[in-house]
N, C-alpha and C positions, 0 to 999 in steps of 0.2 A: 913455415911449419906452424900448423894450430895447436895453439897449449889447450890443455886442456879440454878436448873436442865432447867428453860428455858432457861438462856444465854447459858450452853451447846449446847440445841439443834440447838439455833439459830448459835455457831458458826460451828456446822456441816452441819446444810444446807446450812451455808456461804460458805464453805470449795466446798460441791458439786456443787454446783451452779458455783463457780468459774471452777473447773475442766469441765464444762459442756456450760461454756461458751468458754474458751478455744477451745475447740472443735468446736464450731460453727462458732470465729472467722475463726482459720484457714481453716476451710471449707469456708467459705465469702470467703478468700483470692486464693483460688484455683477457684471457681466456676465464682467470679463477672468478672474476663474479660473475661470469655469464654459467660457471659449474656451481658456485655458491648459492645463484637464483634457484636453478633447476633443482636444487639439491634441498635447499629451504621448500619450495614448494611441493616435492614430495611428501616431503617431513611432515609439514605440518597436512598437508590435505588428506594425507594419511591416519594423524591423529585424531582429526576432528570426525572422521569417517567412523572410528571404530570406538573413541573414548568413550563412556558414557556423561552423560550431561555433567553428575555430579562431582567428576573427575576434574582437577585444575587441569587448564590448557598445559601441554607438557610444554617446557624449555627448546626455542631453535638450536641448531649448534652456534655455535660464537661465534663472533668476527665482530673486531671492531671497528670498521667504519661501521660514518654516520647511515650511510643510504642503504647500505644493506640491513642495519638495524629498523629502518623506515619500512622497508621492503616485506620484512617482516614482521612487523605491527599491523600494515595494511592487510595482510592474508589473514594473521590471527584475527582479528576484530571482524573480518569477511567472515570468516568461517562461523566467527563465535554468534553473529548474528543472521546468520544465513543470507548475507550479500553478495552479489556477483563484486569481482575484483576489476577494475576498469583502469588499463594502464595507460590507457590514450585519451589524456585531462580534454583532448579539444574538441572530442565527440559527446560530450553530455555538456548539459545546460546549467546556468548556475540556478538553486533552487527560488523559484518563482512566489513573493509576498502578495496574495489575492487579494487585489484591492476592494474595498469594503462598501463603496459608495458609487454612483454614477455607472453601474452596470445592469445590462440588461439580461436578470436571470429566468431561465425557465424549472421551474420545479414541480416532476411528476407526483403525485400524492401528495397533493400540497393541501388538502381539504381538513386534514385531520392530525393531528396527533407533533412528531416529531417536522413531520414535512410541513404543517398552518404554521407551526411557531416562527419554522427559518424560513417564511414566505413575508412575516408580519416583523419578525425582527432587521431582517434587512428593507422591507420596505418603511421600516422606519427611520432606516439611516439613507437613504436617499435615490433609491434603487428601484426601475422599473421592474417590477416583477410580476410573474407571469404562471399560475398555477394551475393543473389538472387534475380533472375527476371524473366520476362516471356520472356522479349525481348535479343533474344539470340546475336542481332547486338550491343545494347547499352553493354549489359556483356563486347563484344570484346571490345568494343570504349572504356570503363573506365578502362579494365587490359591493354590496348597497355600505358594509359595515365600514369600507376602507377603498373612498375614492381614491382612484389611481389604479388600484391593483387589477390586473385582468386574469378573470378564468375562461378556460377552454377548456371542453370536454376533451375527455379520453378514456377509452377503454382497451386496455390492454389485449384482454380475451377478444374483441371484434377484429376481423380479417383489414379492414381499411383504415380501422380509426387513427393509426400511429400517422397512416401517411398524407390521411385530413392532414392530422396536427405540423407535421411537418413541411406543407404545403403553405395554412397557415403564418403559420411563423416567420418563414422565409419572406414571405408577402409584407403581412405586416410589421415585422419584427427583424429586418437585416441584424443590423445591429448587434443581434445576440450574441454574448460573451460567456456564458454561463449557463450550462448544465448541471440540474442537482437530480440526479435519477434514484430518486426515495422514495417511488411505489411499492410495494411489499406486502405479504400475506406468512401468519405463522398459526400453525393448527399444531395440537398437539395429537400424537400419532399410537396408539397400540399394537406393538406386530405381534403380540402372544394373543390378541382378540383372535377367534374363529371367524370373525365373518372381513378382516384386515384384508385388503387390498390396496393398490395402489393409486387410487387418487385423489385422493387428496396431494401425496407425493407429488404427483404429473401437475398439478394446481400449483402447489410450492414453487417448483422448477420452470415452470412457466412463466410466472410473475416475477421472483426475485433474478434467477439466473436469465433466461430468455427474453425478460419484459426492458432490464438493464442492459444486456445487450443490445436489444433491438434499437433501444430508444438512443444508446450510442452511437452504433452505425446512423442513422438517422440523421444527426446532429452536427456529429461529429465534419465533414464536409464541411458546415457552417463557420465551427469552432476557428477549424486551422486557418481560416482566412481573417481571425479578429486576434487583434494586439491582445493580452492579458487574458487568454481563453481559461476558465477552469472547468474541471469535468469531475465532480462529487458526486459520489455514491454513495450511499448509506447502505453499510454492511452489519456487523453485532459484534460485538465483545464475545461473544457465543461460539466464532467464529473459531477462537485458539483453543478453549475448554467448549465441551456441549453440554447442554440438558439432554439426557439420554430420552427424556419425553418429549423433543419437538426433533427429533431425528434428521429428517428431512431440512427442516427451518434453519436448524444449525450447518447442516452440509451445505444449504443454497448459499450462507454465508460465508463459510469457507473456501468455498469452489471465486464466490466474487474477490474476497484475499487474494487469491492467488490468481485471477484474472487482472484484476487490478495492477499486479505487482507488474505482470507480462507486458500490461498498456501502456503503463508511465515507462516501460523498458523502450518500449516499441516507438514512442512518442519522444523519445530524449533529446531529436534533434527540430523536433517543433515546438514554438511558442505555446504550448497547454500542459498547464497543471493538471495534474491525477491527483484528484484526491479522493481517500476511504475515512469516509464518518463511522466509526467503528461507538454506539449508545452502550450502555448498560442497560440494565433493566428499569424502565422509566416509567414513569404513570402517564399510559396512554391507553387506547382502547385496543392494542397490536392483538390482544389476546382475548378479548373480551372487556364488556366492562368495570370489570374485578379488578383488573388490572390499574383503572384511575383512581383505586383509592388504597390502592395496598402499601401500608407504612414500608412493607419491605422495597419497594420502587424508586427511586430517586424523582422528587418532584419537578414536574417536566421542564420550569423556568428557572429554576437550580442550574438543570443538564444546558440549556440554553447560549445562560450564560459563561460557565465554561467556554463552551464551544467558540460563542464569538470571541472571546477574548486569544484565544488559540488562536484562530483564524487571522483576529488586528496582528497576533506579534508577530505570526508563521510561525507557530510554535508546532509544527506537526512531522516532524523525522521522518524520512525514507514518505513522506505523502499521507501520514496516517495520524487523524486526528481521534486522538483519544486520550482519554482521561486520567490524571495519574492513578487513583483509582483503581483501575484496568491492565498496570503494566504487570500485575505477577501475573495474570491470568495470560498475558499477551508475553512473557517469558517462560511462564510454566515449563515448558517443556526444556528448555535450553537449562533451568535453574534446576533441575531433576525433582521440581515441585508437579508436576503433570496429575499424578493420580493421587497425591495429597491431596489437591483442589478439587481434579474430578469426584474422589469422595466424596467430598463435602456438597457440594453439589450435588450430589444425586446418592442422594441418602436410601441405603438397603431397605 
């Protein structure tokens, strides 16, 4: 006879219950950070989508572990800086320090201004380099000045002359490690003029956006087959705020920002550095020759030398060498400073 037959039962549905809780835990435990990710990541991609700038990043919800607190520092600082989130470490490359010596660079618009400087300062440090122009007398005048150096014409606007040059090159010049694509044209534009057309525009886009393209395709073939490739571009600081009077000049360099950004994405599993040389406004002829002597300009071997020293330490985040100088202008918008600057800038 069983004494007692309800305490039995009840300690066997104790018994199951425990078994059946068990269960549930460990599933809780497999399941809730895979709910916790999903869950964070709406959250936040949600807030950054609709906060405005000057709003603090709001608070994730809690949890403490450590990896899901990691989890979400990496989205928030994506977001806050406009990075893609990359959760597969073994598909991107570690960031590449452009060696500074014993390479063989090509640099379009090398004749003048910001392009002669970084043609003469690296061939001062020990560097075959290799510059382009349209003017075939200035070419002679700057290789008589500095044995070593070689010029090759080029003209952007002619139908052939890119693939002369690239013909060229490959001949003479295997070797090649280094593209600096900093040919460029900037006009200032009136669209409330009555007789305002567009091209000047079509001129702009041709040379800064199409002329850097082209000359990349071109090149690029070259590049992926040499150790230590780097691919510079010289785009503006102009790029994040505009002059509302060089309309176009500033778009062509926004549009190369964000081509830039897409290359070094596109490129993450090949040996080549992307890099955007993003100046200030410098004393050079870009604009005229007002511009080599205007106090408001930064003196061209001032900007110079920043830049190399950037370059010796790899001091350039996300591929973008630029001045400190330059970072409210190159945060503006995320700081909710955008049209404080832009005012200023472009005074009523």
């Amino acid at each position: 006879m069983m004494l007692f037959p309800q305490l039995q039962f009840t300690r066997r549905f104790t018994a199951f219950s425990d078994i059946a809780l068990g269960i549930t835990l460990r599933a809780a435990r497999v399941c809730a950070p895979v709910w916790f990710e999903v869950k964070t990541i709406f959250f936040l991609c949600s807030a950054a989508q609709f906060a405005p700038p000057s709003v603090p990043f709001p608070d994730p919800p809690t949890d403490t572990r450590a990896e899901r607190r990691r989890l979400s520092t990496r989205i928030e600082k994506a977001a806050a800086h406009d990075q893609p989130i990359n959760h597969r470490k073994n598909e991107t490359k570690e960031q590449q320090i452009m060696q500074m010596t014993g390479n063989t660079i090509l640099i379009t618009g090398g004749t003048s201004g910001i392009g002669r400087a970084l043609a003469e300062a690296f061939h001062d440090r020990g560097n075959r380099v290799i510059i382009t122009g349209r003017s075939l007398a200035v070419l002679e005048e700057i290789r008589a000045g500095r044995p070593g150096l070689v010029g090759m014409p080029l003209d952007l606007g002619a139908p052939n002359s890119l693939a002369q040059l690239e013909r060229d090159v490959r001949t003479r010049f295997p070797e090649l490690n280094v593209l600096v694509a900093n040919a460029g044209i900037s006009r200032p534009e009136d669209m409330t003029a009555e007789n305002w057309d567009v091209s000047t525009a079509q001129s702009i886009v041709e040379t800064n956006i199409m002329g850097v393209m082209r000359t990349t395709a071109a090149f690029l073939p070259i590049l992926k087959n040499r150790p230590g490739a780097t691919i510079m571009a010289t785009s503006s600081a102009l790029a994040f705020v505009p002059r509302a009077d060089f309309p176009t000049y500033c778009a062509s360099k926004a549009f190369l920002h964000s081509w830039l950004t897409s290359l070094r994405h596109q490129l993450r599993k090949v040996p080549v550095e992307v890099l955007e040389l993003s100046p200030p406004y410098v004393q050079t002829k870009l604009t005229g020759a007002h511009q080599i002597t205007d106090p408001r300009a930064m003196p061209l071997d001032a900007y110079l030398a920043e830049v190399m020293q950037l370059l010796e330490r790899g001091d350039h985040p996300r591929g973008e060498v630029l001045l400190e100088r330059d970072q409210a202008r190159r945060w503006a918008e995320r700081d909710g400073r955008y049209e404080e600057i832009f005012a200023a800038m472009n005074l009523a």
